[in-house]
N, C-alpha and C positions, 0 to 999 in steps of 0.2 A: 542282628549283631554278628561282627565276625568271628566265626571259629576258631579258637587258638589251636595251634598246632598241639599234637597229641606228647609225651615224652621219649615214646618208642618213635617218633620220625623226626626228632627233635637230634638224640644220641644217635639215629642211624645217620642223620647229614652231619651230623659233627666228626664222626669215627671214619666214614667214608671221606670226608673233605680231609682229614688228617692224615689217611694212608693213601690219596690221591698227589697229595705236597710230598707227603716222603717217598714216594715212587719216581713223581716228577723227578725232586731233587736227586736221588738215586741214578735217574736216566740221565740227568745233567752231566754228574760227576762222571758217571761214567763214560758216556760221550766224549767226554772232555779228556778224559785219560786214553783213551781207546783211539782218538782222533792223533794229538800227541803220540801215540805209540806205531799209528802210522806212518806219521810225517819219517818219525824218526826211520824206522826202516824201509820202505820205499823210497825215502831220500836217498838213505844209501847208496839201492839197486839202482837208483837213476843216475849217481854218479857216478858209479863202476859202472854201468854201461856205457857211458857218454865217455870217459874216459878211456877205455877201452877201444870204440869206436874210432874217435879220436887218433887215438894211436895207431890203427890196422889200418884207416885212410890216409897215410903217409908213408906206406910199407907196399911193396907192389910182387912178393913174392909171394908164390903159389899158395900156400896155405893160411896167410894173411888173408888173401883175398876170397878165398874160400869161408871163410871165419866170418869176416866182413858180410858175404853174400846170405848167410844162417839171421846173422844178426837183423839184418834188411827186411827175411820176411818173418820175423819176431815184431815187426813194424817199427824200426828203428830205419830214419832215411837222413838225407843229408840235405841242406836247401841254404841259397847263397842270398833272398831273400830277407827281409825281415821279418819278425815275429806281428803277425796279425792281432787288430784288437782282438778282445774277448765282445761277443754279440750275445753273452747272457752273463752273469755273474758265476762266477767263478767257485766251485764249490771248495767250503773249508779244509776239507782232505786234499785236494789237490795245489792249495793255497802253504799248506804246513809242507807239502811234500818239496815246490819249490823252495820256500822258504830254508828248509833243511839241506838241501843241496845247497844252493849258496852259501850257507855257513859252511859247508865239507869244502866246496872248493875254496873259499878266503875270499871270495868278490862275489855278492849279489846280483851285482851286476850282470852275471854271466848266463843270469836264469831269466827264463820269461815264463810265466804260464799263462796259458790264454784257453778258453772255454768257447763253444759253441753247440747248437743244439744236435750236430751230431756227432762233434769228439770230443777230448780234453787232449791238450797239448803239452807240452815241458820242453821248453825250447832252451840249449846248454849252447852257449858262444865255445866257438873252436879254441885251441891251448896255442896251437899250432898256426891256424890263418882266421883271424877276426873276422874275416868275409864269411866266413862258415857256421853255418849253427847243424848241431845236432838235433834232431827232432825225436820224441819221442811217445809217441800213443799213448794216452791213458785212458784204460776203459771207465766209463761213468757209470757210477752204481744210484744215479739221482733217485729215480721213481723207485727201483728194489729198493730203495733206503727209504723212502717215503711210505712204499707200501707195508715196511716191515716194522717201519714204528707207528702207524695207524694200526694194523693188528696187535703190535706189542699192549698197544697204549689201549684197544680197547679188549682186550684180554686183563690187562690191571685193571683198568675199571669194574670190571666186572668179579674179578675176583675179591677187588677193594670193598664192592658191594656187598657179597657174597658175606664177608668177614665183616661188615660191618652191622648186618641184619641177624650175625649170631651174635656178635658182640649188644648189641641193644635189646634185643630179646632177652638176653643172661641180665642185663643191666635192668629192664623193666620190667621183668616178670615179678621181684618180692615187691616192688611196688605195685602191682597190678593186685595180688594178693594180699598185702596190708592195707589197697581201695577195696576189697572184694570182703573184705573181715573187720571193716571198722567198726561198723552196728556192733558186731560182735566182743570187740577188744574196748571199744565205749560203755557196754554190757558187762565188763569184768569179768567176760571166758577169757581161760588162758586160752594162748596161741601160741605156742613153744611146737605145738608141731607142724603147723601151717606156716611156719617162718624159718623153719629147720633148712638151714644151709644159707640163709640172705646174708648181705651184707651186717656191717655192724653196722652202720651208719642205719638200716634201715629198720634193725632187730631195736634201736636208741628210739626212734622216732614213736615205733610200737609201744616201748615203754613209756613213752612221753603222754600218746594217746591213753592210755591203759590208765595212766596217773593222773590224767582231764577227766576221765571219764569216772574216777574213784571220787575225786572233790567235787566234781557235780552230782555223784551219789547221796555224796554225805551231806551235798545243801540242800538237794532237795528231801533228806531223811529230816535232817533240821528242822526245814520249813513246815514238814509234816506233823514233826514235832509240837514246831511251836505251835500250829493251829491247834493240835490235840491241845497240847496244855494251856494256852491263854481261855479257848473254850469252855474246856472244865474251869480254869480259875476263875473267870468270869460270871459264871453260870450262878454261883452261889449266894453273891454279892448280888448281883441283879436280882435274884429272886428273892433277896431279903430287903432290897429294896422296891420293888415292885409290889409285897408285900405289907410293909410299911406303907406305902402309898396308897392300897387299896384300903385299911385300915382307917388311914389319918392319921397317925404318928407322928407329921408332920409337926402339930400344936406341942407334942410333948417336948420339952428340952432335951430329957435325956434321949429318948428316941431318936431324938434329930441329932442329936450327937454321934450317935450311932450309925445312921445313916451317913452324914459327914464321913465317919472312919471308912465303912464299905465303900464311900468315893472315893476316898484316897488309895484303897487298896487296889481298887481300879485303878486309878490315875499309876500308882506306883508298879503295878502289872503290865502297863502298856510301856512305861517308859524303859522297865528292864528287855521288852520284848523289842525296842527299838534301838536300843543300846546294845541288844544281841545280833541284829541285823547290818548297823554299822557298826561295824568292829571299830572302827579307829584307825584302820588301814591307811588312807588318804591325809592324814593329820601331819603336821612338818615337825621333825625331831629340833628342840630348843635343849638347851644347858640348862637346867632348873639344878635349886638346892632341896632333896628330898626331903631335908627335914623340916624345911618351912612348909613344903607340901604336907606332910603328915601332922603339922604343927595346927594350919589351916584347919584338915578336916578331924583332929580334937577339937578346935574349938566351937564346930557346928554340932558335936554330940549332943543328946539332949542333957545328958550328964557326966560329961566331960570330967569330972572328977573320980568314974570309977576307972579311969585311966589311967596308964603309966605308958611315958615313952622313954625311951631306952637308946641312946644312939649319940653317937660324935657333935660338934659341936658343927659341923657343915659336913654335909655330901653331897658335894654335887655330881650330877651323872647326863648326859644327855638321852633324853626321853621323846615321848610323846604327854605329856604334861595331862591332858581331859582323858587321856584313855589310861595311863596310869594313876590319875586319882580314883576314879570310877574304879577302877580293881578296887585300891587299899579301902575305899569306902565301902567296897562290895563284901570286903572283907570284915570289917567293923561292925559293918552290919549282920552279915550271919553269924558273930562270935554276939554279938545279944539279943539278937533274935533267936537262936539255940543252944548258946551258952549261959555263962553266971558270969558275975563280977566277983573279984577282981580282974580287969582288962589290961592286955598290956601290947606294945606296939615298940619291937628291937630294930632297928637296922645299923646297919656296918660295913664293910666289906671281908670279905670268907677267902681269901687266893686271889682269882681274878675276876670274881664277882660281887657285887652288891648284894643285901640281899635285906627284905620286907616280912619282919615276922610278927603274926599276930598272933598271941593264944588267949585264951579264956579259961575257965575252972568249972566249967557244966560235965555231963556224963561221956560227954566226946562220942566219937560213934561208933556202931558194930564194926570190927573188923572182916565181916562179910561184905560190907557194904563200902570201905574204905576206899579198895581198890575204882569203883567205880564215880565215884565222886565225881563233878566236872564233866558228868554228862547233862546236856539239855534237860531243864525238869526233871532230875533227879532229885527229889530231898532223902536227909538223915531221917526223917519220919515215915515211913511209910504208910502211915495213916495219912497222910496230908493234911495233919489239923489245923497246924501254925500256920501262918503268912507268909506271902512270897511267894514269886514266882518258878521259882525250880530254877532258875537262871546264873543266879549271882555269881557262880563259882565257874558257869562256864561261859563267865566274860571274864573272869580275874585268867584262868587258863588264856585265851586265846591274847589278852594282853601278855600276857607272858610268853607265848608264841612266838607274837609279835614283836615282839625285844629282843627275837633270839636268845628268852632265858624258859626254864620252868616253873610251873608250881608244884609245889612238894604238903603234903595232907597226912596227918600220924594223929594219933592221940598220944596226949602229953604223958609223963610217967605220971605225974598229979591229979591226973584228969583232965579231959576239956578236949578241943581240937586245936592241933600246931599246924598253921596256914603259914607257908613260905616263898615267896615267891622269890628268885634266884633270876637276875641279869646281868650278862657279863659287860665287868667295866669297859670295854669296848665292844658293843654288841654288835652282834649278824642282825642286823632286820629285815623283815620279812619284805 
């Protein structure tokens, strides 16, 4: 399989290709201004020379010609000739520089530049006799120009380099350090000093990890859980059945009625245990009217008459319909299976929430024990005598989670438990 590139030579070619363009770019504009600032002045000096020239070659007195004679061996000559092609291309400086003079003089015409491989020329038509051209030498700076932006250019390279392998280093080292600590930040150590000075972006990411690694904590404490408690729940029932069995118990009615029950608490152990495991996450939120839902499961009570519900004549809310009944039922169920009757069931809305309340009239629970409710297999009994799986209260939680609402747990001023669940009429979901 092919190697992917690493992210330290990934930001070094990226940082290095971006200060290689603005360098380039840089040396363009600059060239470009600096070539321009030539034309412009060398044009000049080639005018006022040639014009000059010009002028002392029509003058025949002694210090004219004296003047003339200076200028001659400055390599300015006079030739009745025409201007020669160029036999190599003609360099841009020398190009701007004609160019400039013929704009000074008012006719282009009057310039020639012509190049060869061993002078540059600037050839000015006389003012005086068109037969005449002024010649003028231009020294060629081709290869020192050549030579001086290959070092230029690879002097920026290398410094482009240089700054780009600090620049990636600084850039991937907290990430080298947040690959080098993830065991650890998966593990739930802080890292606040092994991350001291990183970006933010990369200090988010750690929290990110840190917060994966909390929820996969806490599922597989779950999972722990639930095997601890479906085991014990289990265990008890099977042996009074396995019991029964070895006996024969079987032939008895009641016996076997009994049995029957221990199956079912089975069967109803397993199914909260599955119903704890799929939350309801995956399910599609529908527009239901809650109180035909709660209407429903009054009327599957076994005694649906120690009932009362409480609530407007429609509310509708959009839900998840199987994981929101499964609460209220979860709910119904522990208020008589550890409560008393009278049963009652309010809902309404509260501001900008819904809200599902159930109370009962039994002894409600220890307020040592209040705060912790809604954990895994936790019951109000801690003898574990009664039925059920420890479950119910922390699937009615995690639906409530799931809605973006709470559930809320008190003992009543009357007595009993007051079970709430709270979803806002336009809820966050999970």
């Amino acid at each position: 399989m092919k190697r992917a590139p690493t992210t330290f030579s990934l930001v070094l070619a990226l940082v290095a290709l971006a200060l290689l363009l603005a360098l380039t770019l840089a040396g363009l504009l600059s060239t470009r201004g600096g070539l321009k600032a030539a034309g412009e002045t060398y044009g000049r000096l080639v005018v006022s020379t040639a014009l000059a020239a010009d002028e002392l070659a029509t003058r025949s007195d002694t210090a004219s010609m004296r003047t003339l004679g200076a200028l001659k061996q400055t390599g300015v000559a006079f030739s009745t000739a025409a201007p020669p092609p160029p036999t190599v291309r003609v360099a841009s400086v020398i190009r701007e520089i004609g160019r400039t003079a013929g704009d000074l003089l008012g006719d282009p015409s009057r310039v020639v530049v012509t190049q060869s491989l061993q002078s540059s020329q600037i050839w000015v038509r006389s003012e005086h006799d068109p037969r005449r051209w002024i010649v003028l030498h231009a020294v060629s700076y081709r290869q020192q120009l050549i030579d001086s932006t290959l070092v230029v250019t690879l002097l920026a390279g290398l410094i482009a380099l240089a700054i780009a392998g600090v620049a990636a280093r600084l850039l991937t080292r907290p990430l080298e350090r947040l690959s080098a600590h993830a065991t650890a930040l998966l593990a739930g150590d802080p890292m606040i000093q092994q991350l001291h000075g990183s970006p933010r972006e990369v200090r988010q990411l750690a929290q990110a990890i840190g917060a994966a690694g909390a929820r996969l904590r806490d599922v597989a404490r779950e999972r722990e859980l639930m095997l601890a408690g479906i085991s014990h729940d289990l265990r008890t029932p099977l042996a009074r059945l396995r019991l029964a069995l070895e006996l024969g118990d079987a032939d008895d009615p009641q016996r076997r009625e009994a049995m029957v029950g221990d199956l079912q608490e089975l069967d109803s152990a397993l199914e909260q245990c599955l119903a704890f495991v799929r939350d309801g996450r995956d399910e599609a939120l529908r527009e239901v009217d809650i109180i035909t839902l709660v209407g429903q499961l009054l009327a599957l009570r076994e005694q649906p008459d120690a009932w009362q519900l409480d609530g407007p004549a429609l509310l509708p809310a959009r839900v998840r319909p199987t994981l929101l009944r499964r609460a209220i039922g979860n709910l119904m169920d522990n208020a008589e299976r550890h409560g008393a009757a009278p049963f009652k069931v309010s809902l309404g809305c509260d501001g900008d929430a819904l809200f599902v309340r159930v109370t009962d009239h039994g002894s409600g629970v220890p307020p040592t024990l209040l705060d912790r409710l809604g954990q895994p297999f936790l019951r109000g009994d801690q003898a574990r005598s009664s039925s059920g799986s420890g479950l119910g209260l922390s699937i009615v939680m995690r639906a409530a989670e799931l809605h973006g609402g709470t559930l809320e747990l008190g003992n009543g001023s009357y007595g009993g438990l007051v079970a709430t669940i709270r979803i806002p009429v336009a809820p966050t979901i999970i």
